[in-house]
N, C-alpha and C positions, 0 to 999 in steps of 0.2 A: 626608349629602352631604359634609362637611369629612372624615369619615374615609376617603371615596373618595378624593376629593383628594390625603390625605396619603398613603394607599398608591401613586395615581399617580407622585406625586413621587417618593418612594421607588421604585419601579420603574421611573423614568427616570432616576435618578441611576444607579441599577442598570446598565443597560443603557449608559449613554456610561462609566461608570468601565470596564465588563468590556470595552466594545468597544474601548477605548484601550488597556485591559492586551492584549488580545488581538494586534492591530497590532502592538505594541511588540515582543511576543513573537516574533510570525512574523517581522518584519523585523528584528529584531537576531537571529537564529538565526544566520547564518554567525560571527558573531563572538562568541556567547554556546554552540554545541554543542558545545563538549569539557568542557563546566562541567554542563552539564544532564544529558549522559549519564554526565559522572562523580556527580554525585548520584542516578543511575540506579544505575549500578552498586553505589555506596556501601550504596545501601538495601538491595539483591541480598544483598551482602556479609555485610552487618552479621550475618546469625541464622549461617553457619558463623564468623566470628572469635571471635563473645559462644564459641559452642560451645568453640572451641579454648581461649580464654581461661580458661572457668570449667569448664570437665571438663578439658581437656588438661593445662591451668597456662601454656599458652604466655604470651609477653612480647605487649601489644595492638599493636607495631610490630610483631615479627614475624610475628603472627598474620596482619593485616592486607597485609602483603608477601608472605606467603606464598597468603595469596588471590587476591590481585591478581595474582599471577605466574602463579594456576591458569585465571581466569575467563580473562585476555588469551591465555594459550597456547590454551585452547580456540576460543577468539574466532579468532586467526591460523587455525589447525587449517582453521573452517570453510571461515572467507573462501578460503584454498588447497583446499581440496577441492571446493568449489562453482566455483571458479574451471578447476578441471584440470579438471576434471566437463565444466562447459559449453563448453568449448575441444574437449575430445575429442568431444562431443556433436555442436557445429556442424562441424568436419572429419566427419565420420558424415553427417551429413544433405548437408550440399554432395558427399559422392560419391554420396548416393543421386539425387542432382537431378538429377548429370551417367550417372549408370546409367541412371533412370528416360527422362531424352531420346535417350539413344544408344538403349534398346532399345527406343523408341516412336519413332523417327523417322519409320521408313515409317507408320503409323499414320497420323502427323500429318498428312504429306507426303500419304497417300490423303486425307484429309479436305480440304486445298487443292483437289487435284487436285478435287475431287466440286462444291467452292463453286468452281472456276473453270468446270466442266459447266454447270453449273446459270447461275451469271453470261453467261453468253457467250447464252441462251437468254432473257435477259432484253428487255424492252423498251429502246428506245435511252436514252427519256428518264427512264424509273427506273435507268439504268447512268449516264446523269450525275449524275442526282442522289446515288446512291450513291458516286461518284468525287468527285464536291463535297464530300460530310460526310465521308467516309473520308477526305480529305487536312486535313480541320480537326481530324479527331480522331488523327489522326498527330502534326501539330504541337503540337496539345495535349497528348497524350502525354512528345513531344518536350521540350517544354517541362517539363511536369512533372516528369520524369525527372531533367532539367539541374537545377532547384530543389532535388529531394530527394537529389542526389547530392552536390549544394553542402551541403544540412543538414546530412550526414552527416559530410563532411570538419570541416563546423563544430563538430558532436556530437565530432566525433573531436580536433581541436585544444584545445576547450575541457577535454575531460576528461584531456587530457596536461598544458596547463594547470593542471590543478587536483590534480595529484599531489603537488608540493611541500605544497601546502595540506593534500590528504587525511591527509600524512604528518606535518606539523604536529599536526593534530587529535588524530593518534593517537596521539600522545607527550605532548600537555598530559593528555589523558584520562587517558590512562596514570599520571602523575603525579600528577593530581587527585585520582583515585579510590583510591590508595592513603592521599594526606593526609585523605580525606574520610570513610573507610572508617575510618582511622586515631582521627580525634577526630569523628566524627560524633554521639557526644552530648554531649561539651564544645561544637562548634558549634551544636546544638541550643538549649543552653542557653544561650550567648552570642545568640544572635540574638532569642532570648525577652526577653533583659535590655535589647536596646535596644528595643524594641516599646515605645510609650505605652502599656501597659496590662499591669495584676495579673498574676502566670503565674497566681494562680489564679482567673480569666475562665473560667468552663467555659462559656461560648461563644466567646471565641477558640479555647481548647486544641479543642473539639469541630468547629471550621470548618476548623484544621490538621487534624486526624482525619479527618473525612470527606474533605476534599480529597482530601489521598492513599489513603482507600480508597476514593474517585469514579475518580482517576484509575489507580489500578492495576486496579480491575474493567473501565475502558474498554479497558485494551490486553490485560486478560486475553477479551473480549469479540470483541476484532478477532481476535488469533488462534484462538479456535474457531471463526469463520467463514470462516478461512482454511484453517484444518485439514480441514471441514465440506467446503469445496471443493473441497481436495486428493482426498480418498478419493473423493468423488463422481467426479469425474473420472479419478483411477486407474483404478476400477472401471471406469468406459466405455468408458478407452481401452482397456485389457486385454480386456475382454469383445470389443469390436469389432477388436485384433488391430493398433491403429494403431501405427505405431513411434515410439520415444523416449517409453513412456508416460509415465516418471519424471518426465525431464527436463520434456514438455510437461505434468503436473498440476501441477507447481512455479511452473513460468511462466502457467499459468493459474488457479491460486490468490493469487499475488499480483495479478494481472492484475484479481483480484476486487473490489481496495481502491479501482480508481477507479470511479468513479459511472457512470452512464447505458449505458453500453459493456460495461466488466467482463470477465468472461468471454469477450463475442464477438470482442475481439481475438484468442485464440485460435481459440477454434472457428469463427467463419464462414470464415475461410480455407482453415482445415481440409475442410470441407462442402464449399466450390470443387475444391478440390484433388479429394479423392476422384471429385465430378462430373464432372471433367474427362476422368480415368483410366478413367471408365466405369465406376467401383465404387459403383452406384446404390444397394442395398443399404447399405453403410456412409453413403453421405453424408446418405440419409435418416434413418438410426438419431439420425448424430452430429448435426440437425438438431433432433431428438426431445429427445435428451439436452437438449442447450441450452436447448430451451424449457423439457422437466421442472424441468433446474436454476437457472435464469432464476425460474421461481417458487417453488420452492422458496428459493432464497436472499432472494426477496422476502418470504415467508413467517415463517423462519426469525430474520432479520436483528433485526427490530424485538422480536421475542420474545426474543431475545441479551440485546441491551442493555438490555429494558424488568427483564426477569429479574437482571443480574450490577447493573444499577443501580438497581436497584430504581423504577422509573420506570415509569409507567403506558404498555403499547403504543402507546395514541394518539396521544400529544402525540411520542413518540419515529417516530412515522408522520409527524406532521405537520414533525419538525423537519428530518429527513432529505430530506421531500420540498421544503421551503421551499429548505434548503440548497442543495440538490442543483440545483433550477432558477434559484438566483440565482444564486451562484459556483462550480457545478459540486466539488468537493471542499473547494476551500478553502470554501467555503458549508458543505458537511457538515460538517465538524468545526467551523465558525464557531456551526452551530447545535445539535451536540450539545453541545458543553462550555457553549452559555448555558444548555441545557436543567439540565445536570447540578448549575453552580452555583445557579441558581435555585429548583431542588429544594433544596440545601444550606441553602440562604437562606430559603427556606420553613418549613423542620424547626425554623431557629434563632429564629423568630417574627418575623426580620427584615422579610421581605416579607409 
């Protein structure tokens, strides 16, 4: 019974230290992300400079400038090219909208025409009733319309706002990751030597270790089911003929990373759209799809992560679904990284 106890304690010291580091973290992120992703990048770095350094003979400043100068150039490259991409994309689809209405007008127009036959043929007091709820869901409309059009200008202020900032970020990085990249195992070693404890702890050095190879399997994890998504939905869209397949499997593969929805931010509009146009055939495939892959990513998902982090499927079932119903993503990731440290914690006899 006392040894229950003491591992309770221990697993509740557990969980308020990890849930406070956790906090800290998310909340100082705007003023801690050009430091994090510069120790991102650093790590990236590190295996081409060692290369240049000990095959090439390069000097470890230049080495490390010279990488830095490669990673960021590519880095710019994308961000313009996804940028031209989606710009040219959305002008393409806004002239298909106003095609797709000019050449379906009379369509639409007979369809009125057929609900005003039909209406007029109505009993008096199911046409009130109908004129009663049609004018509350006008104004409702109305109103929601005026709300999301206000968000939007807001969306839109806010992120002109946040330019100076994004261009801050990207200059401290910048700068970071080449000092960081630069002495990243003299910094190593400096931060070992202020630590309370032996460097040679082969349980601290093994709780550094696993850390980073917990968390580089988790984001090596997120993008194969992001990947996973991508092709799957390529495939759909190509097979079913829909336009902007590219474009729309990119945006529906990131679209994947938020919980509960996912996917059907894409696709269920998609499924409308077609419905509407009278292309029954496709809207039922692209319905199809979505379920197929809807389970399949449910399937897939937990096997990802139980596999890259070596983590038993269940409790990585159970983490995600806790997650996911408490804080919706910030939950998900609240409760895979407790999962992940407390596996760590486990290996090291700690818990």
């Amino acid at each position: 019974m006392e040894l229950f106890i003491k591992k309770l304690d221990k697993l509740a010291i557990f969980l308020i230290i990890y849930t406070i580091l956790f906090f800290a973290i998310v909340y100082t992120l705007p003023y801690t992300i050009p430091f994090i992703l510069a120790l991102i990048f650093a790590y990236i770095l590190q295996f081409p400079v060692k290369f240049l350094v000990n095959k090439l003979r390069f000097n470890n400043s230049i080495a490390s400038l010279f990488c830095t100068i490669i990673l960021f150039s590519i880095i710019v490259y994308i961000i313009f090219y996804l940028v031209t991409f989606g710009i040219t994309e959305i002008q393409s689809v806004s002239q298909s909208i106003q095609t797709f209405t000019t050449s379906n007008y009379s369509k639409m127009n007979s369809y009125v025409n057929n609900l005003g036959k039909m209406y007029k043929d109505l009993d008096p007091t199911v046409i009130s009733t109908i004129e009663k709820n049609f004018s509350d869901y006008v104004s409702r409309v109305v109103s929601e319309t005026l709300n999301i059009s206000g968000q939007l200008m807001s969306i839109l202020l806010n992120f002109v706002s946040y330019v100076p900032y994004l261009i801050l970020v990207f200059i401290f990085t910048l700068l970071s990751t080449y000092f960081f990249t630069k002495d990243l195992s003299l910094a190593k070693n400096k931060i070992l030597d202020y630590l309370p404890f032996d460097n040679s702890d082969k349980k601290i050095l093994f709780l550094i270790k696993e850390t980073k190879r917990m968390l580089m399997f988790f984001c090596l994890s997120t993008f194969i089911i992001i990947c996973i998504t991508f092709v799957e939905t390529l495939i759909t869209y190509l097979f079913l003929g829909v336009n902007y397949a590219v474009l729309l499997s990119i945006i529906t593969a990131c679209c994947d990373i938020i919980p509960i929805i996912g996917i059907g931010i894409v696709f269920l509009p998609l499924i409308f759209i077609y419905l509407i146009i009278g292309k029954l055939y496709t809207s039922i495939s692209l319905l199809v799809a979505y379920i197929i892959i809807s389970i399949i990513r449910q399937i897939i998902g937990p096997k990802v992560f139980s596999s890259t982090l070596g983590i038993h499927p269940i409790p990585s079932l159970i983490a995600l679904f806790i997650g996911m119903e408490a804080a919706g993503a910030f939950g998900v990731f609240y409760a895979l990284f407790l999962l992940i440290f407390f596996n760590i914690f486990r290996n090291l006899k700690i818990l």
